[in-house]
C-alpha positions as CSV (number, residue, x, y, z in Angstrom):
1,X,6.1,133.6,44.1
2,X,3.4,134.4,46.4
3,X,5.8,134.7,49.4
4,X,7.7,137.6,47.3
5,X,4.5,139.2,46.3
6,X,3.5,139.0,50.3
7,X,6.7,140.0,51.5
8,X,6.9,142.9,49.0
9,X,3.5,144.4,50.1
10,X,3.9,143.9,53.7
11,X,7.5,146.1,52.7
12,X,5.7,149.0,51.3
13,X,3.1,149.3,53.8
14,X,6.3,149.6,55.8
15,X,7.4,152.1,54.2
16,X,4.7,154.0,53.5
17,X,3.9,153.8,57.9
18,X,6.3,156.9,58.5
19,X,5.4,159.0,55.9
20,X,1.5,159.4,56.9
21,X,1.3,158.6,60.3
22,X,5.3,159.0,61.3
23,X,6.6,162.5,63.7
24,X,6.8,164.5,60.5
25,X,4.2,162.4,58.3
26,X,1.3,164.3,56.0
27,X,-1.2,164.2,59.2
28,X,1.0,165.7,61.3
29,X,2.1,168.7,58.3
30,X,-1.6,169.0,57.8
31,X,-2.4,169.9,61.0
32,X,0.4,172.5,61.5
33,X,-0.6,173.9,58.1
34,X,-3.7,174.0,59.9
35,X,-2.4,176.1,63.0
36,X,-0.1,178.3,60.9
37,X,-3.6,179.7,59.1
38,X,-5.0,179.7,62.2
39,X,-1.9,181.8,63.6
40,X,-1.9,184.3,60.5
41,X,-5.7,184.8,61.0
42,X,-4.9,185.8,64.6
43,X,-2.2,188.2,63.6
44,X,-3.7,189.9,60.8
45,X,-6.6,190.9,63.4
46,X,-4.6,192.2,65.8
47,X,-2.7,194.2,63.4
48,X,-5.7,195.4,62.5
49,X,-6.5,196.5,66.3
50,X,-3.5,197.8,67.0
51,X,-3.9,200.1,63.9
52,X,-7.0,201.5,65.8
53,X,-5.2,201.7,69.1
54,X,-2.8,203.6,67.3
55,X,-4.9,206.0,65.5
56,X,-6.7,206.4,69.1
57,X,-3.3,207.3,70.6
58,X,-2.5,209.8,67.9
59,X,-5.6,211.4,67.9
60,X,-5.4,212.0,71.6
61,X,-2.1,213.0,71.4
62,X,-2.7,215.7,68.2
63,X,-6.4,217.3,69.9
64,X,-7.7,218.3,72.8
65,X,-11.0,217.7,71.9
66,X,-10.5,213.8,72.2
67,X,-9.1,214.1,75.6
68,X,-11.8,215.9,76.7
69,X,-14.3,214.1,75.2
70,X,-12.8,211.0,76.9
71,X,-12.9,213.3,80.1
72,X,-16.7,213.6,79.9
73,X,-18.0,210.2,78.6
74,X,-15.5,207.9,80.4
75,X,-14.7,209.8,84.0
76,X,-18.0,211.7,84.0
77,X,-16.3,215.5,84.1
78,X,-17.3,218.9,83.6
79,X,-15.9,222.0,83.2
80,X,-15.3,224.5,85.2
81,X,-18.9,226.9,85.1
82,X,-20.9,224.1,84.0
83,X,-24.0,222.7,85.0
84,X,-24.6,218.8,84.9
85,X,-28.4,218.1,83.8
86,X,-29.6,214.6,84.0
87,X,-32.6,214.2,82.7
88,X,-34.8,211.3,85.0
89,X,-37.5,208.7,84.5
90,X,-40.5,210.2,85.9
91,X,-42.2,207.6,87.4
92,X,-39.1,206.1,89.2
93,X,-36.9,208.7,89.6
94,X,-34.1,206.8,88.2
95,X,-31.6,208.1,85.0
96,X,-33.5,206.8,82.0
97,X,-32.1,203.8,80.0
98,X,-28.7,204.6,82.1
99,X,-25.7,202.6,80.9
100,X,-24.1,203.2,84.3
101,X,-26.2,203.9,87.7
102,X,-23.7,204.8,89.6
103,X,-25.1,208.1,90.7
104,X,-21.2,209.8,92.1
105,X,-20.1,209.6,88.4
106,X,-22.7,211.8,86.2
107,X,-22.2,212.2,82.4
108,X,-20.5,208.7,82.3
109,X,-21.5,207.5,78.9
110,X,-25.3,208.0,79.7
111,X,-26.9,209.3,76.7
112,X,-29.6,211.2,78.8
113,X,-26.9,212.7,80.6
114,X,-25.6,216.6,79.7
115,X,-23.3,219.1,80.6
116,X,-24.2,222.8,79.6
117,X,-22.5,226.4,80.6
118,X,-24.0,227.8,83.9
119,X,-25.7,231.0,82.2
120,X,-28.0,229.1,79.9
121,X,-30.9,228.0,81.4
122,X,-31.9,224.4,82.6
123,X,-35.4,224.2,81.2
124,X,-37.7,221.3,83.4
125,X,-34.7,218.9,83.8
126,X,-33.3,218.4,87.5
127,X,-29.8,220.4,87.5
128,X,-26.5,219.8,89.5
129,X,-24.1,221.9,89.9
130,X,-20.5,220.6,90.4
């Protein structure tokens, strides 16, 4: 009788072998469960940047005013009759807090930096004209 009882165990922790630990066993569903969240999480944040991207895109396309507003802060243009002001640290010399030194591209995201028409006046800032 305790041969059988032995025999029957060692049978059903046979059996039981390929469903946890066999190729498609609980561990192995687990963790692609696991990597299809993973996968979802992924996609539902890039939908949500190319929703952005997309509003960008139609935005640029629909006004002018975005292109040119890329124009300035991005490429550092002006318009035709304007003035670039920069305004400078006065003990160095350099742009204050500049995001980009780079002095050949003025305007180019530096939130010192200023383009005006050429008939207004410059006031005490050092002026460029382009």
């Amino acid at each position: 009788m305790r041969l059988i009882i032995l025999c029957l165990s060692f049978l059903l922790v046979l059996i039981q072998y390929p469903l946890w630990l066999g190729k498609g066993g609980w561990f192995k569903v687990w963790e692609l469960d696991r990597q299809v969240q993973l996968a979802h999480k992924k996609n539902d944040e890039l939908k949500e940047r190319n929703a952005k991207l997309a509003s960008e895109v139609d935005d640029l396309k629909q006004s002018k005013g975005a292109v040119e507003e890329r124009a300035r802060f991005e490429l550092g243009m002006i318009k035709q009759n304007e003035i670039f002001v920069q305004l400078l640290d006065g003990s160095s010399g350099k742009p204050a807090n500049a995001v980009n030194p780079n002095p050949y591209m003025p305007g180019s995201g530096q939130p010192n930096s200023v383009s005006i028409p050429a008939n207004a006046p410059a006031g005490g800032a050092r002026a460029a004209t382009r």
